[in-house]
N, C-alpha and C positions, 0 to 999 in steps of 0.2 A: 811818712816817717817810719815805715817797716825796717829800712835798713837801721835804724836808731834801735830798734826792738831786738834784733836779731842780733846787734854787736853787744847789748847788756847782758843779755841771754846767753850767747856766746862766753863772753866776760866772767860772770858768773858761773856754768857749770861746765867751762871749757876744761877746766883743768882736774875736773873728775875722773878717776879712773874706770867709774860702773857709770858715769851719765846715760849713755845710750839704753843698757838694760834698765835702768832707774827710769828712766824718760817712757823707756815701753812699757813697763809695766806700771807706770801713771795714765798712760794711755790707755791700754787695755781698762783700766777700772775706772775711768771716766766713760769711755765707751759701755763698757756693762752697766753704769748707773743711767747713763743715757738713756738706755734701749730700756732696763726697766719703767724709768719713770714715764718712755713713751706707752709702752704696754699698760701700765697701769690706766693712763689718759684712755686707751683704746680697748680697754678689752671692760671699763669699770659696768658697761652694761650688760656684759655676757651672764653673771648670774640670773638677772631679770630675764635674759632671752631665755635661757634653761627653762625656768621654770613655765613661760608662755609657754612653751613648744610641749612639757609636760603636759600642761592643760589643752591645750590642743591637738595631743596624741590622745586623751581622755577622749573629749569630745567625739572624737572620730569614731570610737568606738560605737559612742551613745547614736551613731547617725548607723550604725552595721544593723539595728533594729528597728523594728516599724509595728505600733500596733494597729488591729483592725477594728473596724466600727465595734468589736466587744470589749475591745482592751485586749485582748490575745495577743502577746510578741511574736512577731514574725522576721527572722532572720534576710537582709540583704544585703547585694553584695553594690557598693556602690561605683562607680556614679547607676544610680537606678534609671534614667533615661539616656535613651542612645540619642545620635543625634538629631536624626530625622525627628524621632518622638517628641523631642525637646522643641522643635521648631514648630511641627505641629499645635501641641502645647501651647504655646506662647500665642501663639495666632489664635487658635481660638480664647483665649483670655482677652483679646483686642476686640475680639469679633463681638464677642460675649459684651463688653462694657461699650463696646456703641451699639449691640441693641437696645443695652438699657437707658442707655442714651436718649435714642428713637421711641423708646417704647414710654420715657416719660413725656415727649417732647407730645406725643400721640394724645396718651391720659390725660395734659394737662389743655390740650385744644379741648376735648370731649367733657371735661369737668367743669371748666369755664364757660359752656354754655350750659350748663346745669345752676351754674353759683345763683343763677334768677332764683330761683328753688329753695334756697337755702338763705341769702341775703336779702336783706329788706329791698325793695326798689330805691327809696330815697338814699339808702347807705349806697348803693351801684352810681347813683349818682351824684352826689357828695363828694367819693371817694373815686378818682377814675383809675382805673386798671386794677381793681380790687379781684375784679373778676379773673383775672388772670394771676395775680396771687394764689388767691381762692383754689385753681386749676393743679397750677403748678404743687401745693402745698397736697392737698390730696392725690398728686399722681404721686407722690413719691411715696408718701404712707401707702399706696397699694400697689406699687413696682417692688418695694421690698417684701412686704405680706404676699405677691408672687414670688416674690426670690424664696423667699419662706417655705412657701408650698412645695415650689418644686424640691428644692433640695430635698425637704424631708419625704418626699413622694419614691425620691431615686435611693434615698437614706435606708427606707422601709424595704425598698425592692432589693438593694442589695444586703440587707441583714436577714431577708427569708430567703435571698440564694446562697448565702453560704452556711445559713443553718438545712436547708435541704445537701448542700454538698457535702459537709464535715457532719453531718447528723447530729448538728449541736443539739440541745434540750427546747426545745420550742417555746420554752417561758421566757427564752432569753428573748424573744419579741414583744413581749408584754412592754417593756419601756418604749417601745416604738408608735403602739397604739394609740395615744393620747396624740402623737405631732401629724399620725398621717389622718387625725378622723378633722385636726383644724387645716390639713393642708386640704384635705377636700371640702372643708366650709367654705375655705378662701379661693379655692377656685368653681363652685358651686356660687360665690358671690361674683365673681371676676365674669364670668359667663352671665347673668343674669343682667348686670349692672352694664357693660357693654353690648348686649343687644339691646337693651333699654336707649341708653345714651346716644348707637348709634344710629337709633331712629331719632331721634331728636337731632342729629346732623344730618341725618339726610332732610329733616324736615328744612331745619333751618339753612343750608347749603343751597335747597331748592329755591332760585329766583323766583320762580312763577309759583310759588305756593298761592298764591291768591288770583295766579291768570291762568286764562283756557289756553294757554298753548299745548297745542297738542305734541309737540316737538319735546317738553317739558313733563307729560303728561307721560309718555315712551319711558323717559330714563329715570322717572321715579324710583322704580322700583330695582332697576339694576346698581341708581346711587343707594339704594338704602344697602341692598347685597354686600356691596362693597365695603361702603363705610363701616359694619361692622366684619367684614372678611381680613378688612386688613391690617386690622386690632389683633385677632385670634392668630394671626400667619405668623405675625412677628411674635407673639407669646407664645408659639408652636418652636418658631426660631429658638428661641430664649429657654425652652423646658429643655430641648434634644441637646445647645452647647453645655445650659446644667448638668444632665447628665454627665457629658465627658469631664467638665468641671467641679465634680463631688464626687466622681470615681479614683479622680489622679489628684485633687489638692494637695492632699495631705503627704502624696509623696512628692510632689514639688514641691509644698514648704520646705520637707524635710532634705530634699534634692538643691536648693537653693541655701540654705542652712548651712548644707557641706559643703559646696562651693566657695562660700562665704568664707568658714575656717581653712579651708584650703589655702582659700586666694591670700587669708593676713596669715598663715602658715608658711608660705613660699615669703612671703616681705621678710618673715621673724630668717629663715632660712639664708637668705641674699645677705640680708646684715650680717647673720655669722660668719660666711663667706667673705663678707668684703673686711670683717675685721680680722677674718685670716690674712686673708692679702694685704692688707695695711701692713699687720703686725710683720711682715715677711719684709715688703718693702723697706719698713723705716728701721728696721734692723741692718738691710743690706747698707742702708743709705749713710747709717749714723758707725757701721762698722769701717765705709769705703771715707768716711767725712775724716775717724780717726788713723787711718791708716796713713791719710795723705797727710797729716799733722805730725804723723812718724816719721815718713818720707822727708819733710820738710826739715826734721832736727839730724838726718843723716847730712841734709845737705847743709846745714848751719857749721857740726862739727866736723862737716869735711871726712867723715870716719862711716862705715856701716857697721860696723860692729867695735864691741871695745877694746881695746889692742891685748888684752889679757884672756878673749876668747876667738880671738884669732885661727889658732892652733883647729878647737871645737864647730867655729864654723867650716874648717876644711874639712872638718870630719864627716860633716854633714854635707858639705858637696861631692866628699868621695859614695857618700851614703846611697845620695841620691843617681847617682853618674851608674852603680854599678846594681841601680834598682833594687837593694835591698830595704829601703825604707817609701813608704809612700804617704807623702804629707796629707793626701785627702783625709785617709784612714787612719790617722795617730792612734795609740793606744798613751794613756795616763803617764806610761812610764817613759816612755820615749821624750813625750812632751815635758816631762820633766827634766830630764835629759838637757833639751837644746833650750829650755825658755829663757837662758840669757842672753840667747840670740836670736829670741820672736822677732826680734828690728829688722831681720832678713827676709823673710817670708812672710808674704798675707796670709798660708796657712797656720805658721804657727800662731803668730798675731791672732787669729779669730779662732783658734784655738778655746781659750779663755772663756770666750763669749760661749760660743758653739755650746762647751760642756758646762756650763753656772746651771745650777739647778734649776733657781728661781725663771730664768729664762726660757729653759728650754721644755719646766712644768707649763710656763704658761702660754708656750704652741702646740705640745700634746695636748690640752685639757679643750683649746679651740681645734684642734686636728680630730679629736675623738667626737666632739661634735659636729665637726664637717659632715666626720665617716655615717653617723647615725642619719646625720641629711641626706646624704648619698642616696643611704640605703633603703630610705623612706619613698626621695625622687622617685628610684630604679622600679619601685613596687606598685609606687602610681603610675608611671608610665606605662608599666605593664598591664593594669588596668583600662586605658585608654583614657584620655581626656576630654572636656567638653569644653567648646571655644566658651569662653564667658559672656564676649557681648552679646552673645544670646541669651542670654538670662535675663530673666525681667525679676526685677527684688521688688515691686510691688506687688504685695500678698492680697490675693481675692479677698 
């Protein structure tokens, strides 16, 4: 029924003498209400992004510092590990949590045959696999109470080298003294309590403990060696990756932390981005939607312009032919000029839109924060980056 539409339409404001300028400049200001209220739909998040990005420019700074085992601020420049170092890192973090792994799995064979010791007989029997609760429940109370030791063992050693290197005041070790005198009870117990233990596995591991084989009789003594050798090898394991893991933690928290804000930094970043591009798009879309609804009343009233600017549109094809005017670049006054004959040209037409305040405030105010991402991106990259999947965000 279109042609029904177009003959009332017709009918109607056929016999107008400004229909066409009338007609465009209803268009034009349907088109400027368009595009605002799409802007508004599209940009209603951009203050909330401001401000994340604020607090996330904050942060960053807070990750430029680092204090040392005294509190002392120490300036750096981040990303703090290179790549290699970061891989390194990580791997020993893995290595590190299946010795402790091993080392409970170890504890809790070695403890479980002690629970005789400590558990009634009738209760070991009563209750089956008590023993190995029993095992399990004290290995881990003393896999931590080692974790304990060591760290404050490498804690103590690197807070007397850097008060020998910077000549700090040597009081400042006095808080140190009380964790390393229990990290050496606990490993002063750790050592005692496992050559203990692991003669009681060599005993009980020995089949012939009650026969004269002499075959049995030979590797006594190299099961007993063992069995406690290969307790201490792995808690030798487990002190040396502490080390490296109480030396760099706290700049991996802090390394992991700024990746962290980085990574929802670049998210906050991409949305402002894509609601540039939006807002760019559905301006061009709703500009190109109204124009062809202009196009569409030239071709209704058979006219493109109104017979009484006739004359003014020649003016403006003489304008244009001997290139003294150029519709990209209008100036206010020109456009004044020809605007009742925007119906001719898609530059004057978007003319209107181009220059509205309200519109073109609210693509400079996301253009101005593009530019601030830009220049934020440009400063990181110049930094170098670190691939992410290699980050492990599980914190020791």
């Amino acid at each position: 029924m279109w042609f029904l539409q177009e003959f009332f339409f017709k009918k109607r404001s056929g016999n107008l003498p400004f229909k066409m300028r009338n007609m465009t400049q209803s268009h034009q200001q349907e088109c400027r209400e368009s595009i605002k209220d799409e802007f508004t739909s599209i940009t209603r998040k951009l203050p909330a992004l401001q401000v994340r990005l604020r607090i996330k420019d904050a942060k960053a700074n807070m990750h430029q510092n680092l204090k040392d085992i005294f509190g002392n601020p120490q300036k750096v420049i981040q990303p703090i590990f290179t790549q290699d170092e970061l891989v390194k890192f990580t791997q020993n973090l893995y290595i590190y949590r299946a010795v402790l792994v091993l080392m409970v799995f170890f504890e809790s064979i070695l403890y479980s045959l002690m629970a005789s010791l400590f558990i009634r007989k009738q209760s070991l029997n009563d209750f089956a696999g008590i023993e190995y609760i029993f095992g399990f429940s004290f290995a881990i109370i003393f896999v931590a109470a080692l974790h304990f030791a060591f760290k404050n063992m490498w804690e103590f050693f690197e807070a007397k080298h850097l008060i020998e290197k910077n000549s700090y005041d040597k009081k400042l070790l006095k808080p140190f003294y009380l964790n390393i005198t229990l990290a050496g009870i606990i490993l002063t117990i750790f050592i005692v309590t496992n050559i203990y233990t692991g003669y009681i596995r060599a005993i009980i591991l020995e089949p012939g403990a009650t026969s004269t084989s002499s075959y049995l009789e030979k590797i006594h003594g190299p099961l007993l060696v063992f069995s406690i050798a290969i307790t201490f090898i792995v808690a030798l394991v487990m002190a040396l990756l502490e080390k490296e893991i109480t030396d760099k933690s706290i700049k991996y928290k802090v390394f992991v932390n700024w990746k962290r804000q980085q990574k929802e930094r670049k998210e906050y970043n991409t949305q402002v981005k894509d609601m540039l591009k939006k807002c760019n798009e559905k301006k061009e879309l709703i500009i190109e939607k109204y124009w062809g609804v202009t196009l569409d009343s030239q071709r209704i009233f058979e006219i493109e312009v109104d017979t009484d600017r006739e004359e003014l549109y020649n003016e403006l094809e003489a304008e244009i032919s001997n290139n003294t005017i150029n519709l990209n670049d209008l100036t206010p006054d020109k456009y004044q000029k020809y605007i009742s004959i925007a119906s001719t040209k898609l530059e004057l037409f978007r003319y209107s839109v181009d220059s509205d305040d309200s519109i073109s405030n609210s693509i400079n105010d996301i253009e101005k924060v593009v530019a601030e991402i830009d220049e934020f991106e440009n400063k990181s990259s110049s930094k170098g980056e670190i691939d992410e999947s290699k980050i492990d965000n599980n914190k020791d």
